[in-house]
Backbone as a printed PyTorch tensor [residue, N CA C, xyz], in Angstrom:
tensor([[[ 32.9140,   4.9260,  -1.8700],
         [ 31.7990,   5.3660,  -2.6650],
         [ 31.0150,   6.4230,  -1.8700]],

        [[ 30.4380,   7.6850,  -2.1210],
         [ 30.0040,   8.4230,  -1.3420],
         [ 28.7120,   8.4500,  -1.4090]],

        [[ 27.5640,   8.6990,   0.2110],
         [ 26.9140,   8.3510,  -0.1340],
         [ 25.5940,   9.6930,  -0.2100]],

        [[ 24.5830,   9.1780,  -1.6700],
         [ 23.8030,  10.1990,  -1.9660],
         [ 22.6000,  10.4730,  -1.0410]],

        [[ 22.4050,  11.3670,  -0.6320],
         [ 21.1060,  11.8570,   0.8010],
         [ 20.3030,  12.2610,  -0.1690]],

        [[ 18.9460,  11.8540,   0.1490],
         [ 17.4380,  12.3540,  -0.8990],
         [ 16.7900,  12.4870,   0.0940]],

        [[ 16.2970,  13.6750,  -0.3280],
         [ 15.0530,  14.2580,   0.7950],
         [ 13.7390,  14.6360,   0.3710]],

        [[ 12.7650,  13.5800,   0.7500],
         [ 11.4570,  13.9330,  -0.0430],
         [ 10.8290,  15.2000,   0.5870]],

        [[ 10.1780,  15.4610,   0.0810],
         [  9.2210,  16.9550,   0.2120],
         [  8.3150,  16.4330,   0.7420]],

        [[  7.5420,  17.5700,   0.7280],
         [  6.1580,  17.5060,   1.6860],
         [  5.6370,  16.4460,   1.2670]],

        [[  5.1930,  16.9740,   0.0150],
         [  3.8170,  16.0560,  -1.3700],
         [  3.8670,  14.7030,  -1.0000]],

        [[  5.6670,  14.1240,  -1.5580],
         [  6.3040,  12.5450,  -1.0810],
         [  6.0820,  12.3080,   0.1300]],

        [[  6.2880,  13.0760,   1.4140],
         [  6.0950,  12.5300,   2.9050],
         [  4.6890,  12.0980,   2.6800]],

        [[  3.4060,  12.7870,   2.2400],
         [  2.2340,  12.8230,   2.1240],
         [  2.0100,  11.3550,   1.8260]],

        [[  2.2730,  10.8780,   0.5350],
         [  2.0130,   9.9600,  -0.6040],
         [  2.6350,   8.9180,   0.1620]],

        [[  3.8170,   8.7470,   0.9880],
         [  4.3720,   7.8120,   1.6250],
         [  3.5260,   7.4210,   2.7700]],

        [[  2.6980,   8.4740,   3.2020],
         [  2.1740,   8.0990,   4.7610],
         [  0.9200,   7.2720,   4.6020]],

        [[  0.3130,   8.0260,   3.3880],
         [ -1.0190,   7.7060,   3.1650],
         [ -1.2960,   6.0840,   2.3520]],

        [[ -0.0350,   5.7540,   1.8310],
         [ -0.1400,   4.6750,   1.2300],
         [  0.4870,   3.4820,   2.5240]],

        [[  1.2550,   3.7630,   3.1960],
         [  1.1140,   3.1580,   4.4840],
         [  0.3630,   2.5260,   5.0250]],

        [[ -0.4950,   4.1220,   5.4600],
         [ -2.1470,   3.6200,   5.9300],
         [ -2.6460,   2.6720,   5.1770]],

        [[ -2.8200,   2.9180,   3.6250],
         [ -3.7480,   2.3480,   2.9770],
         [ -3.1250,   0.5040,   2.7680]],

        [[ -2.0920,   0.3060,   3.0500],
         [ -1.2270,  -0.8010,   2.9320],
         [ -1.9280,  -1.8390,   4.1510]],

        [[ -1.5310,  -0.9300,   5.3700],
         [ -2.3000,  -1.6760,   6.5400],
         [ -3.2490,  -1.5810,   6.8670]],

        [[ -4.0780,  -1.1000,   6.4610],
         [ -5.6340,  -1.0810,   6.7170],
         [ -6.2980,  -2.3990,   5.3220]],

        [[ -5.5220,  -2.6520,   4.5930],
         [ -6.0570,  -3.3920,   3.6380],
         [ -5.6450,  -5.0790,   3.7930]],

        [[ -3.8640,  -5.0260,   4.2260],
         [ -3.7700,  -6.3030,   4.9690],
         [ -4.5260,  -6.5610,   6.1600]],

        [[ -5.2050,  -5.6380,   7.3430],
         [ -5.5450,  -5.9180,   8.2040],
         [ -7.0010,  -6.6480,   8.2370]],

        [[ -7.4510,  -5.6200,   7.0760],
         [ -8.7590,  -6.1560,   6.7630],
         [ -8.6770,  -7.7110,   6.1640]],

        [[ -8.2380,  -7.7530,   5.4370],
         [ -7.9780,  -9.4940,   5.0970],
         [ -7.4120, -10.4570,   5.7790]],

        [[ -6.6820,  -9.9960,   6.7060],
         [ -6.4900, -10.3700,   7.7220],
         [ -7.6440, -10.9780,   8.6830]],

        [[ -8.6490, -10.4540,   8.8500],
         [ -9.4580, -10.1360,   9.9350],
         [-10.8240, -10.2920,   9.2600]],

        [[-10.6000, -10.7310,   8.0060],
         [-12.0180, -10.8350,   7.3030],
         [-12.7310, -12.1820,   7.4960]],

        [[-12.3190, -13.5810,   8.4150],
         [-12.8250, -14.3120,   8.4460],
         [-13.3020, -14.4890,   9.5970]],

        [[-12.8350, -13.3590,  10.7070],
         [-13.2210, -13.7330,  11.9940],
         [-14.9470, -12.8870,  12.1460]],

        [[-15.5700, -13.3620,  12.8500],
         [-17.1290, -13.1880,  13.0260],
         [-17.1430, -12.4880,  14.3520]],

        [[-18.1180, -11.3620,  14.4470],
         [-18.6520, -10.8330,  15.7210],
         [-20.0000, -10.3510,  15.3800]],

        [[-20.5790, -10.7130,  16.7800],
         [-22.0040,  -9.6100,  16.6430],
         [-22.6340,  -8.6290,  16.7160]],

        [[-22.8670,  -7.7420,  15.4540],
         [-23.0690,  -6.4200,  16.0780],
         [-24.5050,  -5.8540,  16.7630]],

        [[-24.9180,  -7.0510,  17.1080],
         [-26.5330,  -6.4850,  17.8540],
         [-27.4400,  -7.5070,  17.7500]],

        [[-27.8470,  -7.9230,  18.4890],
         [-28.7020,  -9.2080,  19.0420],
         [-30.4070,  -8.6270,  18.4970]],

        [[-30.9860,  -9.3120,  18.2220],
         [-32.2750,  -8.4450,  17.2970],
         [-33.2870,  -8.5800,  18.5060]],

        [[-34.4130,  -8.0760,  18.7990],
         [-35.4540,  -8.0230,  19.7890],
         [-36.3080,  -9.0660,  19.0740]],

        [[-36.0860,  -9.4410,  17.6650],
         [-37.2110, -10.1550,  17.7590],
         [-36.4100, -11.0280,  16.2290]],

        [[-37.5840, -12.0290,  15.9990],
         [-36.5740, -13.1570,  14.7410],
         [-36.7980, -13.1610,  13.7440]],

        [[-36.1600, -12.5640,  12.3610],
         [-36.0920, -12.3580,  11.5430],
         [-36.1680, -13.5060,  10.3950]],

        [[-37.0420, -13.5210,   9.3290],
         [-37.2610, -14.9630,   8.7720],
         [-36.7490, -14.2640,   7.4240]],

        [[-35.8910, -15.1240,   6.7370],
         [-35.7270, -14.6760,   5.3460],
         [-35.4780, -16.1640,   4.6590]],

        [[-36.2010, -16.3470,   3.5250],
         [-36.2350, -17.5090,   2.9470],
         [-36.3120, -19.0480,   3.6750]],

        [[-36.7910, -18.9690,   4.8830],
         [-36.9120, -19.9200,   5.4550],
         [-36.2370, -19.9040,   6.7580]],

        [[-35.1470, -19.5100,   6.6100],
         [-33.6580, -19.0910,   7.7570],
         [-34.5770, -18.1450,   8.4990]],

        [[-34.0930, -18.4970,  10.2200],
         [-34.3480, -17.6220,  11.1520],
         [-33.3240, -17.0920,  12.2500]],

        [[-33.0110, -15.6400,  11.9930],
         [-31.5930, -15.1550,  12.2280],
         [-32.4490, -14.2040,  13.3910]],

        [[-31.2310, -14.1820,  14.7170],
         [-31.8250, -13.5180,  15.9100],
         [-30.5880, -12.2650,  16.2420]],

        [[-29.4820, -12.4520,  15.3540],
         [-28.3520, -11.7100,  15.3950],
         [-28.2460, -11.0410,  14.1190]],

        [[-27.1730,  -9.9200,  14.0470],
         [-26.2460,  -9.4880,  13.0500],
         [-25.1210,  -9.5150,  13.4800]],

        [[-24.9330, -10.3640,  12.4440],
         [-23.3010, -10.7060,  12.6680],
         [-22.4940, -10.4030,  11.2000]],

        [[-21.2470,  -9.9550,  11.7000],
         [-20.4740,  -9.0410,  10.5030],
         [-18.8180,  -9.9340,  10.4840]],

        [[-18.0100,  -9.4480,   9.6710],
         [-16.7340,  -9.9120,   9.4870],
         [-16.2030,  -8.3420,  10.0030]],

        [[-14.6770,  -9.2900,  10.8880],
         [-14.2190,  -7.8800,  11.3110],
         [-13.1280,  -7.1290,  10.5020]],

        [[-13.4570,  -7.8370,   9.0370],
         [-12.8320,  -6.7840,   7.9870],
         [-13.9120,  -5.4560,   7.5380]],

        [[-14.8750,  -5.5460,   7.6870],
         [-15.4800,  -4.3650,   7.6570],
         [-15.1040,  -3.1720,   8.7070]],

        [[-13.8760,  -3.6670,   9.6780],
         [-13.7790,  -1.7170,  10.0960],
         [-12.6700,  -1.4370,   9.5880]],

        [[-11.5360,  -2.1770,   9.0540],
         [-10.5230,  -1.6570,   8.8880],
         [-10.9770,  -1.5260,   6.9450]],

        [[-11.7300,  -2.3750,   6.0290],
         [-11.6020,  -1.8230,   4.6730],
         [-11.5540,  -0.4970,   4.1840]],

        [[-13.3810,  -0.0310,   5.0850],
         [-13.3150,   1.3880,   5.0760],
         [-12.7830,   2.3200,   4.7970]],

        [[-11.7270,   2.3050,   5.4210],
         [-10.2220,   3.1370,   5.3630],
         [ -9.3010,   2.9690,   4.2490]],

        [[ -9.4620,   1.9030,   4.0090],
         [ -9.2090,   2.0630,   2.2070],
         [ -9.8100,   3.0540,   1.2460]],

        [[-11.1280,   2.5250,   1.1980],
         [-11.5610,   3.5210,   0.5530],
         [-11.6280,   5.2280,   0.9720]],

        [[-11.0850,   5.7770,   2.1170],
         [-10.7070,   6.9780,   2.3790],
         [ -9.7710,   7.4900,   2.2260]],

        [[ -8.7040,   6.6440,   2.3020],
         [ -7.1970,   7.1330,   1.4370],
         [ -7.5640,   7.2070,  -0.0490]],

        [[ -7.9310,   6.0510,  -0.5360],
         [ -8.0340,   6.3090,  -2.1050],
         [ -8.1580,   7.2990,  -2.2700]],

        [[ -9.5330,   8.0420,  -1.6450],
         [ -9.8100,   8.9460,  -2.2030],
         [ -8.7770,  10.2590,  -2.2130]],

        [[ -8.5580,  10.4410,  -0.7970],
         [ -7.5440,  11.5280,  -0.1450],
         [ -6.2460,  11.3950,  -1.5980]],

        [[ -6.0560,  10.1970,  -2.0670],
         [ -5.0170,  10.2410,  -2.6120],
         [ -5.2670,  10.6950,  -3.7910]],

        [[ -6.8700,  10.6100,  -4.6480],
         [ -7.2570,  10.9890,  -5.5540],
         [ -7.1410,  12.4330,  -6.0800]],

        [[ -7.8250,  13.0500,  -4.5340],
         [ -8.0730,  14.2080,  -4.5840],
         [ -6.8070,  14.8660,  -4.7050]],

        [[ -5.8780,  14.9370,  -3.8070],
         [ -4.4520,  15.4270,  -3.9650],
         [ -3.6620,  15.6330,  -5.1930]],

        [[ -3.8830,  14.1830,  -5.2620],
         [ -2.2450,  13.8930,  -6.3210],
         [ -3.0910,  13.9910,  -7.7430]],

        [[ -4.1060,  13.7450,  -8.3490],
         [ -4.8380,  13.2000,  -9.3330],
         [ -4.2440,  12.1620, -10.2800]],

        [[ -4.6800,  12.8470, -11.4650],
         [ -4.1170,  11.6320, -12.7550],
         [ -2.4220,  11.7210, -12.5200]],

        [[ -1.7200,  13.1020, -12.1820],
         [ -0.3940,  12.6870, -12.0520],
         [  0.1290,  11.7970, -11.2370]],

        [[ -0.5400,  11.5110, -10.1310],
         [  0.1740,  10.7990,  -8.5660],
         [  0.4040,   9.1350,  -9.1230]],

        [[ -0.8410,   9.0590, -10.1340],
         [ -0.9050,   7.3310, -10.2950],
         [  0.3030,   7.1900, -11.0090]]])
C-alpha cells in the first residue's frame, strides 16, 4: 500500500501549535487549581464579614489559565469564523 505524505502549511503549523499551547495550559491549570500559595502576607488584618485574613492566597491555576485566554484570542484573531 503506498504511503500518502501531507504537508501542512504555515496557517496549519500555526493552528497546531497554538492549540497545543492552549491544550496544556488548560490541563495544567486544572491540574494545579487546587493547590494554594501565598501571594503576599498583608501589613495589617483585613476583616470581611467577620473573617480575619492576614494573607492572599491564590490557586496555582491562575498562572497557567491566563494563557488560555491568549490563545483564544490569537486564534480568533487569525483564523476567525472560518478556523472554528
Amino acid at each position: 500500500m503506498p504511503q500518502i505524505h501531507y504537508t501542512l502549511t504555515r496557517p496549519q503549523k500555526l493552528f497546531v501549535v497554538c492549540t497545543a499551547i492552549f491544550l496544556t495550559a488548560l490541563v495544567v491549570a486544572e491540574a494545579t487549581a487546587s493547590k494554594l500559595f501565598t501571594v503576599i502576607e498583608l501589613p495589617f488584618t483585613l476583616s470581611i464579614l467577620g473573617q480575619d485574613f492576614n494573607e492572599v492566597v491564590m490557586t496555582a491555576g491562575v498562572i497557567a489559565f491566563p494563557v488560555t485566554f491568549i490563545i483564544t484570542d490569537l486564534l480568533n484573531e487569525y483564523y476567525g469564523k472560518s478556523g472554528i
